[in-house]
TIROTOR-968500 format. One line per 10 residues: number of its first residue (from 1); their letters; for each residue x, z, y of N, C-alpha, C, O. Coordinates in steps of 0.2 Angstrom, whole numbers, plus 5000, padded with zeros to 4 digits. Each point is the difference from the previous one (the first is absolute). Layout:
N
NUM	a	X:Z:Y:X:Z:Y:X:Z:Y:X:Z:Y | ...
***
This chain:
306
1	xxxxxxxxxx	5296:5750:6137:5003:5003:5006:5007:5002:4999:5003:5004:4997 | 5000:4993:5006:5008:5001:5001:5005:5002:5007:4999:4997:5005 | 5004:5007:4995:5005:5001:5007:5007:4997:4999:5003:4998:4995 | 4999:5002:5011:5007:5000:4999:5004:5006:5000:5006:4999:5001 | 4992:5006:4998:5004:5006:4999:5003:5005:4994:4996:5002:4996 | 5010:4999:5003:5002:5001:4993:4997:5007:4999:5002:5004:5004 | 4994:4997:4990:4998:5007:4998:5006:5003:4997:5003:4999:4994 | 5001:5007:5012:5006:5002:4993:4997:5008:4997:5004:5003:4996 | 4989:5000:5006:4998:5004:4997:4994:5001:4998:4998:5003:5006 | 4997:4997:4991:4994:5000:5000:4996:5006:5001:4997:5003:4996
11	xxxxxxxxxx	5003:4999:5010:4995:5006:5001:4993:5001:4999:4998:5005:4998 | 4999:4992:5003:4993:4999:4996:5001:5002:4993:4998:5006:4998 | 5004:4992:4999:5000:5000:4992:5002:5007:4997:4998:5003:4995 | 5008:5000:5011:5002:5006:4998:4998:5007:5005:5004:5004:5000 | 4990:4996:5004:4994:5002:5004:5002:5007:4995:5003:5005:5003 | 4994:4996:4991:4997:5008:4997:5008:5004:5003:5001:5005:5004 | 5005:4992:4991:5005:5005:5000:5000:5004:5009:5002:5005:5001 | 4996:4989:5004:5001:5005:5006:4995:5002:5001:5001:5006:5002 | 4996:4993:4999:4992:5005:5000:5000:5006:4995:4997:5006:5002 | 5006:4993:4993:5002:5010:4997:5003:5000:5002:4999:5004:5005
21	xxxxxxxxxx	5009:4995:4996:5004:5003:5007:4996:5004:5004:5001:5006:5001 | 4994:4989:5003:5000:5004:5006:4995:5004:4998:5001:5006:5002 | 4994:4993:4995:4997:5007:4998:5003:5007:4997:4997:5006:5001 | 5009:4992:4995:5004:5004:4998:5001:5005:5007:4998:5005:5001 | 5006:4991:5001:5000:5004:5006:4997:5003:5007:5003:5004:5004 | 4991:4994:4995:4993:5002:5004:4999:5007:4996:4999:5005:5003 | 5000:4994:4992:5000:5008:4996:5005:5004:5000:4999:5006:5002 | 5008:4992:4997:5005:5005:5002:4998:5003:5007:4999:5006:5000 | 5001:4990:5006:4998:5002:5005:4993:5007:5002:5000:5005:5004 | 4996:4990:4991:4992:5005:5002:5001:5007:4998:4996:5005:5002
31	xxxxxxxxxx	5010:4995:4992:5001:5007:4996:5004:5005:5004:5000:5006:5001 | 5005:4990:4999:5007:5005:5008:4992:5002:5005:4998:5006:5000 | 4999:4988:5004:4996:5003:5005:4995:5005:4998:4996:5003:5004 | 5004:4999:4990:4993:5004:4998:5004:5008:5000:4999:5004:5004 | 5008:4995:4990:5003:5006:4998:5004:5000:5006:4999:5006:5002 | 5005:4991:5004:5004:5002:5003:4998:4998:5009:5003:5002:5005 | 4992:4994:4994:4998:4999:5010:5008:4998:5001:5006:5000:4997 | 4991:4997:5010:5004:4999:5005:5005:5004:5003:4997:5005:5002 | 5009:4996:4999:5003:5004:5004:5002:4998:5009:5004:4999:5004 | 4988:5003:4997:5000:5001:5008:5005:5001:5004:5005:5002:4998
41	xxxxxxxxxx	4994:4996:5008:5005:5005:5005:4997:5001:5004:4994:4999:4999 | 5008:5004:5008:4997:5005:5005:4992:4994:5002:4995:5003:5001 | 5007:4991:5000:4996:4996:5002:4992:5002:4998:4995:5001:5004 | 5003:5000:4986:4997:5000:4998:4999:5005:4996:4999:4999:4995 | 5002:5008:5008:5000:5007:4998:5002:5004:5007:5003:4999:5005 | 4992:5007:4992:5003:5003:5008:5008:5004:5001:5001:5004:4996 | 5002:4994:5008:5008:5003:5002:5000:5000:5008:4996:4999:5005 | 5012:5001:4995:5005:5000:5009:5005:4994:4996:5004:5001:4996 | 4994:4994:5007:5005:4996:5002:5005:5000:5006:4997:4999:5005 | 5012:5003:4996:5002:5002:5005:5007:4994:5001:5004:5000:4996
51	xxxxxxxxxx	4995:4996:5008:5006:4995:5003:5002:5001:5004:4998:5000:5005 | 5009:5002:4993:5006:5003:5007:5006:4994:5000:5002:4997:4995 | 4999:5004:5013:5005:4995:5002:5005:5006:4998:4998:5006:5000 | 5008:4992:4997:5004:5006:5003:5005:4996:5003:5003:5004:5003 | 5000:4990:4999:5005:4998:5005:5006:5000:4995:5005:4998:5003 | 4995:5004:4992:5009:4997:4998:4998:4999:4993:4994:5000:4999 | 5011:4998:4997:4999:4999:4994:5000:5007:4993:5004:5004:5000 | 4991:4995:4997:4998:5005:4995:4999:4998:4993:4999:4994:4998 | 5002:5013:4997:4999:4995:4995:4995:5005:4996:4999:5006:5002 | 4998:4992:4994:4991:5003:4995:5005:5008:5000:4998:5005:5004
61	xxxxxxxxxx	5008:4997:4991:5003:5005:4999:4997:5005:5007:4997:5005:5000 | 5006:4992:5006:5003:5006:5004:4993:5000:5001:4998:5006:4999 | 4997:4990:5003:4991:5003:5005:5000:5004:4993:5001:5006:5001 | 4999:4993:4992:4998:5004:4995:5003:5008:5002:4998:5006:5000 | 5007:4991:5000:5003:5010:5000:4996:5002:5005:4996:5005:4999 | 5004:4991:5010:4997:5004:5005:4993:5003:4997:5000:5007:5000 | 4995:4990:4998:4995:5002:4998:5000:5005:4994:4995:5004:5000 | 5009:4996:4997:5001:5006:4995:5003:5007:5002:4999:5005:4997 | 5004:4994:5010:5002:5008:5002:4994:4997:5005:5004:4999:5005 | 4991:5000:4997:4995:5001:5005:4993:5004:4998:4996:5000:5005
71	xxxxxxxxxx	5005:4998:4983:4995:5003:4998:4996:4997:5001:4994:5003:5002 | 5008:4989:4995:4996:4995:4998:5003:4996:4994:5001:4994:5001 | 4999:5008:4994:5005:5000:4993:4998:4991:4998:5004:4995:4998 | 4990:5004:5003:4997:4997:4993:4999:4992:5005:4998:4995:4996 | 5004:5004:5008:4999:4992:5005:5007:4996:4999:5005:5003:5000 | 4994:4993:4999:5004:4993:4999:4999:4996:5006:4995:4998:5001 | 5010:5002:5002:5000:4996:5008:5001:4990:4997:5003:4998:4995 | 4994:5000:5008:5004:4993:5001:5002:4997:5006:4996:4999:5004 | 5013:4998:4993:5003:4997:5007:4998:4994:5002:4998:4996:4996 | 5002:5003:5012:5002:4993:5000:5003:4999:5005:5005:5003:5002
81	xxxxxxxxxx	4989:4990:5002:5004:5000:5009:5008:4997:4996:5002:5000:4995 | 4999:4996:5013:5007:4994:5000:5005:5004:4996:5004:4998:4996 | 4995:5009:5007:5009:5003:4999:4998:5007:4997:5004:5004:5000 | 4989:4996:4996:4998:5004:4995:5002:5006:5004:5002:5006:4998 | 4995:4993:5008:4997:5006:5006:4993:5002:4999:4997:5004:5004 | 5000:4994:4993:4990:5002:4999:5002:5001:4991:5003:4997:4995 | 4990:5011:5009:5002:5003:4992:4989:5001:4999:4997:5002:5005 | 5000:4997:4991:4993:5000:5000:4999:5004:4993:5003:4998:4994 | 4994:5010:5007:4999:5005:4997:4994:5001:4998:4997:5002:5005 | 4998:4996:4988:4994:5001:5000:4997:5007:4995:5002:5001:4994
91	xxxxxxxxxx	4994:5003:5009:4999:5005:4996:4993:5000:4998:4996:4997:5003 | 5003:5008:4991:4993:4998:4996:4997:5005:5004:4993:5000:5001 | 5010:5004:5002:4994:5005:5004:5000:4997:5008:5004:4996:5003 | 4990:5008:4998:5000:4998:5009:5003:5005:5002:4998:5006:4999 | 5009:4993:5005:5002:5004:5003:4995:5003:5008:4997:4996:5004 | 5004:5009:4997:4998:5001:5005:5005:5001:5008:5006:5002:5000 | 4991:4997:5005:5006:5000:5008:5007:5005:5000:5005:4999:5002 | 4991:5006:4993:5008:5006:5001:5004:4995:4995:5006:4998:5002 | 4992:5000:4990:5004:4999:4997:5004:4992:5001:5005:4999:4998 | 4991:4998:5005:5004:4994:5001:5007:5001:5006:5005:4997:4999
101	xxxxxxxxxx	4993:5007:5006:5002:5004:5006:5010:5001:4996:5005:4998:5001 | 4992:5006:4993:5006:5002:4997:5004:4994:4996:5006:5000:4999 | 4990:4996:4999:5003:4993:4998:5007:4999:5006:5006:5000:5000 | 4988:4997:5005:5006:4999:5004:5005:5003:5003:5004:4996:5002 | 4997:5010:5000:5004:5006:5002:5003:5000:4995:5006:5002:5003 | 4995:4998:4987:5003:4999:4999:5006:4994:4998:5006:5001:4998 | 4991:4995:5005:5005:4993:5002:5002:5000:5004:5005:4996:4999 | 4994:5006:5008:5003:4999:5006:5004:5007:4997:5006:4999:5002 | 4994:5003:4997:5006:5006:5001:5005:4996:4995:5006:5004:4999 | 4994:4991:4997:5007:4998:4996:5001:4994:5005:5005:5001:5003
111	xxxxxxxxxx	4992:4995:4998:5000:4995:5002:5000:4998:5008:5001:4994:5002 | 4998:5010:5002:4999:5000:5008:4994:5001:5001:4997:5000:4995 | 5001:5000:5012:4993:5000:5003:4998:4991:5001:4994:4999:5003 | 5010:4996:4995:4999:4997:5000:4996:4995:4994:4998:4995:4999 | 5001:5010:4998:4994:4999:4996:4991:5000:5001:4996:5004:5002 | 5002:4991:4998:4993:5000:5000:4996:4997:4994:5002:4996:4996 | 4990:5007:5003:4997:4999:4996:4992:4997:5002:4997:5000:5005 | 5001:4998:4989:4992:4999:5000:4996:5001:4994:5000:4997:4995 | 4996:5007:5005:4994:5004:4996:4996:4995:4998:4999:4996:5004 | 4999:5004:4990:4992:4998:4999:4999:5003:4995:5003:4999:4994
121	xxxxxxxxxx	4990:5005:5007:4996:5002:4996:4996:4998:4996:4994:4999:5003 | 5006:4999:4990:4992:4998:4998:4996:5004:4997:5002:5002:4995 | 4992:4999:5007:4996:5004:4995:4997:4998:4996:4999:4994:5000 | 4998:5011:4994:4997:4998:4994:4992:4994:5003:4996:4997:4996 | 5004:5004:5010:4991:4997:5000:5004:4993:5002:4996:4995:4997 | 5010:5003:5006:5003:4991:5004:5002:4999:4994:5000:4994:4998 | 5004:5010:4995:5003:4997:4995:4996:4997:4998:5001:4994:4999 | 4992:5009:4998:4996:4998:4995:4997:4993:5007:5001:4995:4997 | 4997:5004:5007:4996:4996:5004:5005:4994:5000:4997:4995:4999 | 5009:5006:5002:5005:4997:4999:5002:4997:4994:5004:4995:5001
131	xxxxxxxxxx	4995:5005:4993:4998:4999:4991:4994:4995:4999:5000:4994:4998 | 4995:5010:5005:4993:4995:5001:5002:4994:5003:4999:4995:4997 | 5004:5004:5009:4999:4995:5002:5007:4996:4998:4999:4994:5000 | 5004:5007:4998:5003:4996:4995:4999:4995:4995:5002:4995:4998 | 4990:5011:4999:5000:4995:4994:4994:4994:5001:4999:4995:4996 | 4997:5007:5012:4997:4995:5002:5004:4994:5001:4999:4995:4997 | 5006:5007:5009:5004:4995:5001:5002:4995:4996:4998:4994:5001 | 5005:5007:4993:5000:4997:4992:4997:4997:5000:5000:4994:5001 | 4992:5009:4998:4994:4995:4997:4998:4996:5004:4997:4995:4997 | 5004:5005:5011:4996:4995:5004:5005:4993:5002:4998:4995:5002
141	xxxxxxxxxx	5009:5008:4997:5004:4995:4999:4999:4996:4995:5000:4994:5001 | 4998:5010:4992:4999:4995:4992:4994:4995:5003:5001:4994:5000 | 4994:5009:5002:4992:4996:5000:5001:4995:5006:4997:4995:5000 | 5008:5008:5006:4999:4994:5003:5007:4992:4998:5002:4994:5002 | 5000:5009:4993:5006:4994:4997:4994:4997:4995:4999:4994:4999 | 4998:5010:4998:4995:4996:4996:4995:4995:5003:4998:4994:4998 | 4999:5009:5007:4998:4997:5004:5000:4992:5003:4996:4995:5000 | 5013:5006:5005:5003:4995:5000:5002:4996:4992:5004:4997:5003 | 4996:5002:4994:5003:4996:4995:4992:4996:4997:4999:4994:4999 | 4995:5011:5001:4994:5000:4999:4997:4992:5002:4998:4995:4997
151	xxxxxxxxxx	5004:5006:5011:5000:4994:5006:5003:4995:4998:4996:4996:4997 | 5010:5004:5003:5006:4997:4999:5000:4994:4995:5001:4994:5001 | 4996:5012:4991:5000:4994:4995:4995:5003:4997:4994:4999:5002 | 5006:5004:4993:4993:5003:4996:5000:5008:4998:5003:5004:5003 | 4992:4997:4992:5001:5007:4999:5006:5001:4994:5005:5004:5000 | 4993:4990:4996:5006:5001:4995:5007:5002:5002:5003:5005:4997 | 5000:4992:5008:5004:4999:5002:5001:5010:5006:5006:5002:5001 | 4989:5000:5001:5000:5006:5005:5000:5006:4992:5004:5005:4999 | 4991:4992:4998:5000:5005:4995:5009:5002:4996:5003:5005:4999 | 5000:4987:4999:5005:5004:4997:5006:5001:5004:5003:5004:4998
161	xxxxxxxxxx	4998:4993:5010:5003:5003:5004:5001:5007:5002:5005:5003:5000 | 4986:5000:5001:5002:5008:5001:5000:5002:4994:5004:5004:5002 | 4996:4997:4990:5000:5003:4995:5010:5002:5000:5002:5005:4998 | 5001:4988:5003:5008:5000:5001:5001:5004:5008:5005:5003:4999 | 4993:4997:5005:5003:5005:5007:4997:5007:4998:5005:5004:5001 | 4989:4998:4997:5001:5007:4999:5005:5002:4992:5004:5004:5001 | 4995:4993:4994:5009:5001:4996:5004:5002:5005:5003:5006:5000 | 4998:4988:5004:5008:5002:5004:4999:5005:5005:5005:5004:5001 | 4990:4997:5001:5000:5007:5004:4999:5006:4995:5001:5005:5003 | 4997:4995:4993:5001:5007:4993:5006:5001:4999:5003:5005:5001
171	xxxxxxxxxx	5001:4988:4995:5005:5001:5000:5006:5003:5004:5004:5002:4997 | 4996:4998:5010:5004:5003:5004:4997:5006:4999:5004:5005:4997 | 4989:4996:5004:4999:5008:4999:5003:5004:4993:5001:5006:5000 | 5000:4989:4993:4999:5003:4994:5008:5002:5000:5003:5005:4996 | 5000:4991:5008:5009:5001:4998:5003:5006:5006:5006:5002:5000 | 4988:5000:5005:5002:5007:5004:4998:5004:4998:5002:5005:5002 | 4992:4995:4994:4998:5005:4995:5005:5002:4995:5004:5005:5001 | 4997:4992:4993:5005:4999:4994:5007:5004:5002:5002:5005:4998 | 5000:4992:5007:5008:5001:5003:5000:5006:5006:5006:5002:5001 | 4988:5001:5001:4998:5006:5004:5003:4998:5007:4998:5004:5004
181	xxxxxxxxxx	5005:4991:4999:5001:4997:5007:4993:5002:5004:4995:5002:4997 | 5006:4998:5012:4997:5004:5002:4996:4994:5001:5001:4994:5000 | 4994:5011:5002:4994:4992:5004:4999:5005:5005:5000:5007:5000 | 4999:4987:5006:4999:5002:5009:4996:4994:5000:4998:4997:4995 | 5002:5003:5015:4997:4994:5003:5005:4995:4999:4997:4994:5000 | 5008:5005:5000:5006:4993:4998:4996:4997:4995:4997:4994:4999 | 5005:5012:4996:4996:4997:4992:4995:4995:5000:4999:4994:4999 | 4996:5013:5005:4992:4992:5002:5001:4995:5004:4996:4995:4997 | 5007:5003:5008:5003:4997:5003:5002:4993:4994:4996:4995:4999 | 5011:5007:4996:5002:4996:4998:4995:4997:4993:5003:4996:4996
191	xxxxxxxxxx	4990:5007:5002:4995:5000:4996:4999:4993:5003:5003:4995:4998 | 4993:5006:5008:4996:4996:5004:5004:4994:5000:4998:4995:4999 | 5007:5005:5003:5007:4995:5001:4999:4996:4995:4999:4994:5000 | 5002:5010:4995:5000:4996:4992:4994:4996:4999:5001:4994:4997 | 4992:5008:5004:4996:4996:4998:5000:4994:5005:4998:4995:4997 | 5004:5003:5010:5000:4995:5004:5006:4996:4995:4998:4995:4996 | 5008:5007:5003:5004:4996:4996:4998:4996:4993:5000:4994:4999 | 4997:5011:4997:4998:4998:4994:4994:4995:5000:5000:4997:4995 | 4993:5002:5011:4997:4995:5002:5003:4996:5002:4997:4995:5000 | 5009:5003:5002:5002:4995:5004:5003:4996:4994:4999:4994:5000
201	xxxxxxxxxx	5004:5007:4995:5002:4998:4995:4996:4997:4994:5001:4995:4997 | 4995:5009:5003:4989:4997:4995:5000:4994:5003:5001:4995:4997 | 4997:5006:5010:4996:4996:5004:5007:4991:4999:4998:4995:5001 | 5006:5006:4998:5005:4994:4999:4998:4996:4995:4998:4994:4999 | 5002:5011:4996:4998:4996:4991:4995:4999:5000:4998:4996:4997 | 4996:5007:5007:4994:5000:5000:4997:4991:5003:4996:4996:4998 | 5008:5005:5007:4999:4996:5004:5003:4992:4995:4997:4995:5000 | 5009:5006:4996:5001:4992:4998:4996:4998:4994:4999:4994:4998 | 4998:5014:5000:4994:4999:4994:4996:4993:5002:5000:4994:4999 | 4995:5012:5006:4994:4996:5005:5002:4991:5000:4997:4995:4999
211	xxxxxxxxxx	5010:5005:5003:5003:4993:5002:4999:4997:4993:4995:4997:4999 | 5009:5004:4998:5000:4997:4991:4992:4999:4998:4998:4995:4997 | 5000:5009:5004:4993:5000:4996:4996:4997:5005:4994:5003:5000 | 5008:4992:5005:4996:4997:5005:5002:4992:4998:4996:4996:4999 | 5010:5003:5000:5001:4993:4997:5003:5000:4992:5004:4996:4998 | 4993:5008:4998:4999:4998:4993:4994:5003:4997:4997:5002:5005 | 5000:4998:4988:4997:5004:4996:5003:5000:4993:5003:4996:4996 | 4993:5010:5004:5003:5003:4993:4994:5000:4997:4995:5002:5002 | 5006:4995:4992:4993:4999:4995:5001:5008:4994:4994:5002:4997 | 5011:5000:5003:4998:5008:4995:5008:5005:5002:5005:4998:5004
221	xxxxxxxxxx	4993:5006:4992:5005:5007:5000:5007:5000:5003:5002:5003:5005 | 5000:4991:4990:5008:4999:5001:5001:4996:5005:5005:5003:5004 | 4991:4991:4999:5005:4999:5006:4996:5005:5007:5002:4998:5006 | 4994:5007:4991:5001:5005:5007:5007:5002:5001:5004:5000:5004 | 4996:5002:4991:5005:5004:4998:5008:4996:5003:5004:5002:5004 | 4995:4993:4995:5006:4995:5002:5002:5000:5007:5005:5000:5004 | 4987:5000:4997:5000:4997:5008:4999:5009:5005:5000:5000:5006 | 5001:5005:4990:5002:5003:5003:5008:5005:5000:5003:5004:5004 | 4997:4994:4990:5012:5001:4999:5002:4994:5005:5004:5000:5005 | 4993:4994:4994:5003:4994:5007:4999:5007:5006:5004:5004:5000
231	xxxxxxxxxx	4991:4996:5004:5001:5002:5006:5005:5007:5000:5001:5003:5006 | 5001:4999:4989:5003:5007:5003:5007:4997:5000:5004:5002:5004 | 4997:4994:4991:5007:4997:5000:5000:4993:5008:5005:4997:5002 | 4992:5004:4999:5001:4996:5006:5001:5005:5007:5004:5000:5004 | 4993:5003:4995:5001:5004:5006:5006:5007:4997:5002:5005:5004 | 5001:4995:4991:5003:5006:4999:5006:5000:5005:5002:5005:5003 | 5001:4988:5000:5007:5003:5003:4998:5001:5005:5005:5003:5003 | 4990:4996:5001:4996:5002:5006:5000:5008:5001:5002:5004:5005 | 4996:4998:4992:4997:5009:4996:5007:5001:4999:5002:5004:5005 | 5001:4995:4991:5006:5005:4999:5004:5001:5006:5001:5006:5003
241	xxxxxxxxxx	5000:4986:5001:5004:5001:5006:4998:5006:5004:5004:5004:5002 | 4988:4994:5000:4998:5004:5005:4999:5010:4998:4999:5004:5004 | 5001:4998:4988:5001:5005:5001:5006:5002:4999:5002:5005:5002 | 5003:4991:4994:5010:5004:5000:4999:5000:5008:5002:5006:5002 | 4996:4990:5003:5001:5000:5005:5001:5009:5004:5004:5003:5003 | 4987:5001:4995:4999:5005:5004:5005:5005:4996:5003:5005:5002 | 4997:4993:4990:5001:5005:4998:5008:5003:4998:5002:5004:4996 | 5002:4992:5008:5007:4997:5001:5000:5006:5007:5003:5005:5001 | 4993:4992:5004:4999:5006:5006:4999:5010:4999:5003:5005:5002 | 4991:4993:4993:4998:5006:4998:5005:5005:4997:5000:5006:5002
251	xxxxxxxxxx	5003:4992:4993:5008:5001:4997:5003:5005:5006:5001:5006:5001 | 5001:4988:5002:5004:5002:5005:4999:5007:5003:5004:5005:5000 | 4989:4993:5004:4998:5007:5003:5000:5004:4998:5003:5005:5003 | 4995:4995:4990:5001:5007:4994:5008:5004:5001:5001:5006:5001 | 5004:4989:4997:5006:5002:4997:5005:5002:5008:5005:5005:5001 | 4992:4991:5003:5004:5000:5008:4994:5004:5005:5002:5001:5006 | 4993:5001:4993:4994:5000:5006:4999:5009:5000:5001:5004:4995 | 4998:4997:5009:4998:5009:5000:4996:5003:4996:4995:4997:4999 | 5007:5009:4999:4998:5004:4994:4991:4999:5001:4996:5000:4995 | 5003:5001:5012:4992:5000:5002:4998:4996:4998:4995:5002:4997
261	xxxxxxxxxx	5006:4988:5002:4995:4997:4998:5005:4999:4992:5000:4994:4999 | 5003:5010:4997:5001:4995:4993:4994:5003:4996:5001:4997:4995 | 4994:5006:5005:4993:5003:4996:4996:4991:5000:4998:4996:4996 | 5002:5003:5013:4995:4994:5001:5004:4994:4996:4997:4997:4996 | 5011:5001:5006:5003:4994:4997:4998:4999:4994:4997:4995:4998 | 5004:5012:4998:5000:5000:4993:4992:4999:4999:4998:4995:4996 | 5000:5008:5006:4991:4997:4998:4999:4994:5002:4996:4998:4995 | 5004:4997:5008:5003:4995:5004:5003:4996:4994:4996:4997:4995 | 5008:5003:5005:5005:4999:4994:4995:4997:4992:4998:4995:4997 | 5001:5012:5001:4994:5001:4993:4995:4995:5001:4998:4996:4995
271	xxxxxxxxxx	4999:5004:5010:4993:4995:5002:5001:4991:5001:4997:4995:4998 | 5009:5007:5006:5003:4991:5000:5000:4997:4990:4997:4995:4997 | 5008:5010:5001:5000:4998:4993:4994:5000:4997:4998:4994:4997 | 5000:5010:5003:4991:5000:4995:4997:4991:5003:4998:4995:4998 | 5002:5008:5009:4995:4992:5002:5001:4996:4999:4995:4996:4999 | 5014:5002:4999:5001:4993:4997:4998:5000:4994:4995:4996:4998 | 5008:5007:4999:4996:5001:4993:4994:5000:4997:4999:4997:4994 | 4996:5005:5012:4993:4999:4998:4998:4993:4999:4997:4996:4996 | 5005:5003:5009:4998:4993:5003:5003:4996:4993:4996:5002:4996 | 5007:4995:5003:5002:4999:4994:4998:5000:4995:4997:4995:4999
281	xxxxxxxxxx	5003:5010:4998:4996:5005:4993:4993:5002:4999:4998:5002:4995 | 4999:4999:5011:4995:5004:5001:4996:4995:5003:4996:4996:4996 | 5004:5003:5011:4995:4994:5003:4996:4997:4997:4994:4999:5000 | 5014:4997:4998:4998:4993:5000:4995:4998:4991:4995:4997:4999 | 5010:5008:4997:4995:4998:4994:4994:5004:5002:4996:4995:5000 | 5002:5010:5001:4993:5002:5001:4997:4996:5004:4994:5002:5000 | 5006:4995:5004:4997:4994:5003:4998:4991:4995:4996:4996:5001 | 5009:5006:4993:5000:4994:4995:4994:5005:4998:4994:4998:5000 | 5008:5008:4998:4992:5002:4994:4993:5000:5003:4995:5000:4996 | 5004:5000:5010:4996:4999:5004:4996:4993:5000:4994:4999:4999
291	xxxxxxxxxx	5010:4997:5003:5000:4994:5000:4998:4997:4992:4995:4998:4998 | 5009:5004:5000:4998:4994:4991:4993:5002:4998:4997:4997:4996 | 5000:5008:5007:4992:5003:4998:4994:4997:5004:4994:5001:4998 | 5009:4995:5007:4997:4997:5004:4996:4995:4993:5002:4999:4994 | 4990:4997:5010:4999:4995:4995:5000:4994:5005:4996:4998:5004 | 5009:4998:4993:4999:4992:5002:4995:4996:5003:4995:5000:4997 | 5004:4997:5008:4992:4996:5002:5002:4995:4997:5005:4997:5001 | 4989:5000:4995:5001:4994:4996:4999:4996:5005:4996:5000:5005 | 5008:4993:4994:5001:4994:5005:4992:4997:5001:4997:4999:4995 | 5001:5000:5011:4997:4997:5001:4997:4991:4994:5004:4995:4998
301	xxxxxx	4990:5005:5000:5001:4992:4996:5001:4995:5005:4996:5000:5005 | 5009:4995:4993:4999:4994:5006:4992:4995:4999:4997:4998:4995 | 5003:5001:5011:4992:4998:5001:5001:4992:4997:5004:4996:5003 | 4992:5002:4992:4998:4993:5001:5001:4994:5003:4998:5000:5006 | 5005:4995:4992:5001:4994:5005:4992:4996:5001:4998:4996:4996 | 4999:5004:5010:4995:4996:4996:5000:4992:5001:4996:4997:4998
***
């Protein structure tokens, strides 16, 4: 069995070192999650979230001091809006009507009456409901990606797909654990995002497997193994193009895009990497180990001339 495609690295063969990698890192992750959890925000813990327009340009310092002679010391406002006129104040307690009342009275009194706001309150029973359904969301996306691939081509191929999209979706979670970055609904948001990416990328190499291993056969180990560094080398400048592509945007959004979504970009960001990666490293060999386990159907005997 031969390709025309030049092997300039053998992933198959060097399979273990990234597979401890990434469990390396799967434990780093589960130990931060264990001693240090997530650092929530108002999203998924109960608080006041308060978004005021204020109409001119502001900066983190001046809403800071406002709030600290109002006798609110401990909140960190963040800027955004075109002209870094919207200032978004989240607090761990629920404020109540008198006290948010005083929030804004103490802004319009620096900044004019032309300041307005928006409250939301979450309580402890919508955070925790809001948590749960997260983590379904997650699973019912996994099972129906597995699903679909299921259809598509086999199990082997669903089985090692999702094993590499939930990585990549831990991973996003293990590096806002580790790093204490906030998680909201963006965050999930950009979870979810990641796993339609990171399938779209499987499903490529998956897909030229299927092809390859439709017009050749491989009689033992090695040229699985062949026939599966051909397909990833075949498809690599496909995959790079199409993810430098998002993540050339992503970048962007991060370094140029408002303070509000850089939590999402950056998770965004984390999970585009992971997925290329999995796919790669992850995937594709655990679909060889899968595969080489398989046993052969011996060839039919040719019938007799009579």
């Amino acid at each position: 069995m031969n390709f025309d495609t030049k092997i300039r690295y053998d992933f198959v063969k060097n399979r273990n070192k990234y597979f401890m990698f990434s469990i390396g890192l799967t434990l780093v992750g589960i130990i931060s999650l264990i001693l240090f959890q997530l650092n929530f925000g108002v999203d998924f813990k109960a608080g006041t979230n308060i978004d005021v327009s204020i109409g001119q340009s502001v900066t983190q310092q001046d809403i800071k001091t406002t709030l600290d002679e109002a006798g609110f010391p401990d909140e960190t406002p963040t800027i955004g809006g075109a002209n870094n006129d919207r200032a978004t104040i989240r607090f761990n307690d629920i404020l109540d009507q008198e006290q948010s009342a005083k929030v804004l009275e103490a802004l319009k009194a620096k900044y004019g009456e032309d300041v307005s706001a928006e409250v939301n309150v979450v309580s402890p029973d919508l955070a925790q409901e809001q948590g749960i359904n997260t983590i379904w969301a997650i699973l019912i996306a996994s099972l129906g990606i597995m699903l679909y691939v299921m259809v598509r081509f086999e199990w082997r191929f669903a089985l090692a797909s999702n094993i590499s999209i939930l990585y990549d979706s831990f991973v996003v979670i293990a590096i806002f654990s580790i790093f204490r970055f906030e998680v909201d609904l963006p965050f999930i948001a950009a979870v979810l995002t990641t796993l339609g990416y990171s399938i779209n990328d499987k499903i490529v190499i998956f897909d030229r497997i299927r092809e390859n291993l439709r017009f050749s056969q491989h009689k033992n180990e090695e040229q699985l193994a062949h026939l599966v560094n051909a397909s990833i080398w075949q498809t690599m400048a496909r995959n790079l193009y199409t993810v430098l592509t998002v993540v050339i945007v992503t970048v962007c959004i991060f370094f140029l895009g408002s303070p509000s979504i850089k939590m999402f970009s950056l998770a965004l960001l984390v999970g585009l990497v992971s997925g290329a990666y999995s796919t790669v490293f992850i995937a594709s060999p655990l679909w060889f180990l899968f595969k080489r386990k398989e046993k052969q159907k011996p060839k039919a005997a040719a019938k007799p001339t009579p």
